[in-house]
N, C-alpha and C positions, 0 to 999 in steps of 0.2 A: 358549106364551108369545110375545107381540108382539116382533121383529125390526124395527130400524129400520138405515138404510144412516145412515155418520155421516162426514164431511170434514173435516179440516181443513188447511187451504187456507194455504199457506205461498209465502213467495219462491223457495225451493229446490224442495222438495217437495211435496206433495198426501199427508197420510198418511189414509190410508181404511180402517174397520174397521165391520165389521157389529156390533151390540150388539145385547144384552136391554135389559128396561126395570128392569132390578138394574145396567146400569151394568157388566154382565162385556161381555168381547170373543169374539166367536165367530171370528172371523179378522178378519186384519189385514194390510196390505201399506204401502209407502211406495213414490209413483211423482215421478218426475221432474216438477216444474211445467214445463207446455207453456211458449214461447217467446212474448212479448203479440202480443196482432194478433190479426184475423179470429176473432174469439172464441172461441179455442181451449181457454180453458179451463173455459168449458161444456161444450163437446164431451165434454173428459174427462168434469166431472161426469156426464153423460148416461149414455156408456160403462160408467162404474164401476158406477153406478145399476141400468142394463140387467142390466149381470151380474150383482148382485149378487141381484136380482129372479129371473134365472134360476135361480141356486142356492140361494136362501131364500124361495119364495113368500110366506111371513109376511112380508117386509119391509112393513112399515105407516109408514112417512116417512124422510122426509129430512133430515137435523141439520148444518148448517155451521156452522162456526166461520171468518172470513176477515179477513184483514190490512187491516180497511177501518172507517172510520168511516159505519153502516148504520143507517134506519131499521127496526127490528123488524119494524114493523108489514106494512112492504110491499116491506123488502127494497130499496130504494133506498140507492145508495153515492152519498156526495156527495162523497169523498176516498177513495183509495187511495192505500198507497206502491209496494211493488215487484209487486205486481200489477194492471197498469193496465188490463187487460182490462174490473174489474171498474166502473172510475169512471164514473157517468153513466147505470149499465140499474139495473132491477127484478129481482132477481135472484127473487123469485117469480115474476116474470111471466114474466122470460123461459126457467125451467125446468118452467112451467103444463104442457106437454105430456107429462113424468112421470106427469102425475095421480094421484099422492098428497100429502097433506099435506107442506108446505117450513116450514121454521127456518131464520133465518140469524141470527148475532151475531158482533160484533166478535169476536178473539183475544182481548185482553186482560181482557173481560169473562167469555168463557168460562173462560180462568184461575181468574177470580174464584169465577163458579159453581161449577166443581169443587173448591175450595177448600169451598166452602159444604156442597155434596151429601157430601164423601166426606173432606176433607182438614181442616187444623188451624183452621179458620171455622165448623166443624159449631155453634160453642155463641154465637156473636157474631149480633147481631140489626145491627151496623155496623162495615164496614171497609174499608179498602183493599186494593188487590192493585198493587205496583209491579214489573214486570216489566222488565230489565236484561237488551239484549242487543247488537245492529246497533243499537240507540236505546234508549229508555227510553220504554214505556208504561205503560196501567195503569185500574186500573176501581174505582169507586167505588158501594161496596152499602151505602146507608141506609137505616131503617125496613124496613126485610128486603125489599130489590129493588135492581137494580141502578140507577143514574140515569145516564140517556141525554145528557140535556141535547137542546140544537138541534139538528138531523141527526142525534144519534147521536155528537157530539164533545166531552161530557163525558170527561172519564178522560186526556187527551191532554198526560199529565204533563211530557214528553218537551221541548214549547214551554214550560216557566216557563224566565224568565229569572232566571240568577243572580249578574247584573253588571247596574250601571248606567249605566255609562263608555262612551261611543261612541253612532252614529248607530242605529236601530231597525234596520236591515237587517242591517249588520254586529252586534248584538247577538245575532240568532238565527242567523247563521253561526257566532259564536267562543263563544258565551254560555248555549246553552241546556242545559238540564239534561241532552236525550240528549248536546249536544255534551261537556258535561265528564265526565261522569261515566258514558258508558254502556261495555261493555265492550270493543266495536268501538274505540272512540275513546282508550281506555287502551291498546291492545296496537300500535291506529297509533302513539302516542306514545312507544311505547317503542322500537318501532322508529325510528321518525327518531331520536330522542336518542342512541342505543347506533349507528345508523348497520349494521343486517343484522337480515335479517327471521325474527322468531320467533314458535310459535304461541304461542296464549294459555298453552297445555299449560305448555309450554318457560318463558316467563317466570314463569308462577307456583312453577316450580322450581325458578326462581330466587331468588324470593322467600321461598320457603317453607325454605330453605338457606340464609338468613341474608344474603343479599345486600343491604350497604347503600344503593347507588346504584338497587337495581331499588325497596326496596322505599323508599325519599322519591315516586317517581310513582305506586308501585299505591296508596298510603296518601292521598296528595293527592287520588286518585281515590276512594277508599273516605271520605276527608273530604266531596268537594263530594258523595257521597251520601247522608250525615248530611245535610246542609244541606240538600237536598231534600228530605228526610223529615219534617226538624223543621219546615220551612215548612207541607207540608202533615198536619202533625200538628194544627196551630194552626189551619188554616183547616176541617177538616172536624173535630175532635175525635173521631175514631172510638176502637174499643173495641181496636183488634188494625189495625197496619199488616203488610201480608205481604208478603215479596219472593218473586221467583218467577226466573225464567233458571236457564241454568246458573252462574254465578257466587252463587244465592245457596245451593248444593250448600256453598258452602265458610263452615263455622263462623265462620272468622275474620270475614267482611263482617258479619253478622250481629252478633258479638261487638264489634266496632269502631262502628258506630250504635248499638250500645247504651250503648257508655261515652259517646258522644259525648251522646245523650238525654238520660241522668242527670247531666249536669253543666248543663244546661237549667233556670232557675231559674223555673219556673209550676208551677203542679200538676198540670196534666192531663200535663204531659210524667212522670209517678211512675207515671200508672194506665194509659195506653197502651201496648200489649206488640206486641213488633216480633218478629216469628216468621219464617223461612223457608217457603215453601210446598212443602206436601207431593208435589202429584202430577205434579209434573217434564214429561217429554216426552205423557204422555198427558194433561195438562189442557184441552187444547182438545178431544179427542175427550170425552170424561167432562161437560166443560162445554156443550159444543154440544149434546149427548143431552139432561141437567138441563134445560137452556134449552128442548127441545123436550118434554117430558116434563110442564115446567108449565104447557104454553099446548094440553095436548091429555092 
């Protein structure tokens, strides 16, 4: 059975696992993301690759998944965010010296794919995948494929604005979707308001213990994410919106967009189903595989 080496290429971390073409994991590690500059984190990919080539001579390609708005085709990034190594190269070209076939896709679209391949997308020929976490992303799979748009910057949920008050600048500073409603941005907020710093852990145990003052912000926050839901309910009409992060681990988000949905008075807001996604911290390995799996 064919072995592929699979990445996924994170602001923290690089989590790397060898796969079959069933989508199991033959081993797996998570390594520290290199430091930007001097192209360090090629170097890793190389590294990992090398080894992993020495201990599985089957490995037959390479599958990335990376935190970047990416031509498919040739592996061009025309944006990054917290991996800036990658803004600006080919990332097939510049890892051509492997010489085995290279995959790359965004994060959020790999989400999406794994969702498709293995999780609760398996039966929907259109959907979304809205991922909540340091920001809000997200990928969009019509006519059974995912849509890229220009560069590779479709899905980039994160920039709609959800206020119209103020100057354009100041709009996506104080206004945009990642800003209100992502989970980074809920847990900053509570700590400034309450004045000491807790993790997310911590405040949703607060929450979840019946606290009224925590839960008017996690709710206003779990509000403006309705609101972006139901926005892009209306502009794409998919079959099944999917959230994905840790945050959408907890029933209640889930359960909260959906009252907010059904009081939505069109129709297509009755047949569109808003699901949690399945496959948690392995979606981008499972999704980057899928991704490579259909172009070879």
């Amino acid at each position: 059975m064919k072995l592929y080496s699979v990445m996924d290429i994170g602001g923290t971390y690089v989590k790397s696992a060898v796969m079959n073409e069933r989508g199991e994991v033959v081993s797996e590690e998570r390594i520290p993301t290199p430091e930007q500059g001097e192209g360090e984190i090629f170097k890793l990919i190389r590294s990992i690759v090398h080894r992993d080539i020495n201990v599985y001579p089957a490995i037959s390609g390479l599958a990335l998944s990376v935190p970047a708005a990416v031509n498919v085709d040739n592996g061009y990034v025309s944006y990054a965010g917290s991996v800036t190594d990658l803004i600006g190269s080919q990332i097939k070209e510049e890892l051509a010296d492997l010489k085995i076939p290279i995959e790359v896709e965004n994060d959020a679209n790999c989400a999406a794919l794994a969702e498709k391949w293995k999780g609760n997308a398996k039966d929907a020929e259109s959907f979304l995948c809205v991922t909540v976490g340091t920001g809000i992303g997200g990928a969009i799979y019509l006519n059974n494929g995912i849509l890229h748009g220009q560069e590779g910057m479709a899905g980039e949920f994160g920039l709609m604005l959800l206020n119209h008050s103020g100057e354009m600048d100041d709009l996506f500073a104080k206004w945009s979707f990642s800003r209100v409603a992502s989970t980074w941005n809920m847990i900053d907020h509570l700590n400034k308001e309450f004045n000491i710093s807790r993790t997310g852990e911590e405040w949703f145990q607060l929450y979840d213990n019946g606290d009224k003052e925590v839960a008017i912000i996690v709710e206003r926050f779990y509000y403006r994410m309705s609101l972006g839901i139901i926005n892009l309910m209306h502009i794409f009409a998919p079959e099944k919106i999917m959230v994905g992060g840790g945050l959408s681990e907890r029933g209640d988000l889930i359960d909260f967009i959906r009252q907010q949905v059904a009081k939505v008075p069109t129709p297509i807001a009755r047949k569109i189903k808003i699901e949690a996604c399945r496959q948690g911290n392995q979606a981008g390995l499972i999704g980057a595989l899928y991704h490579f799996l259909q172009k070879h």
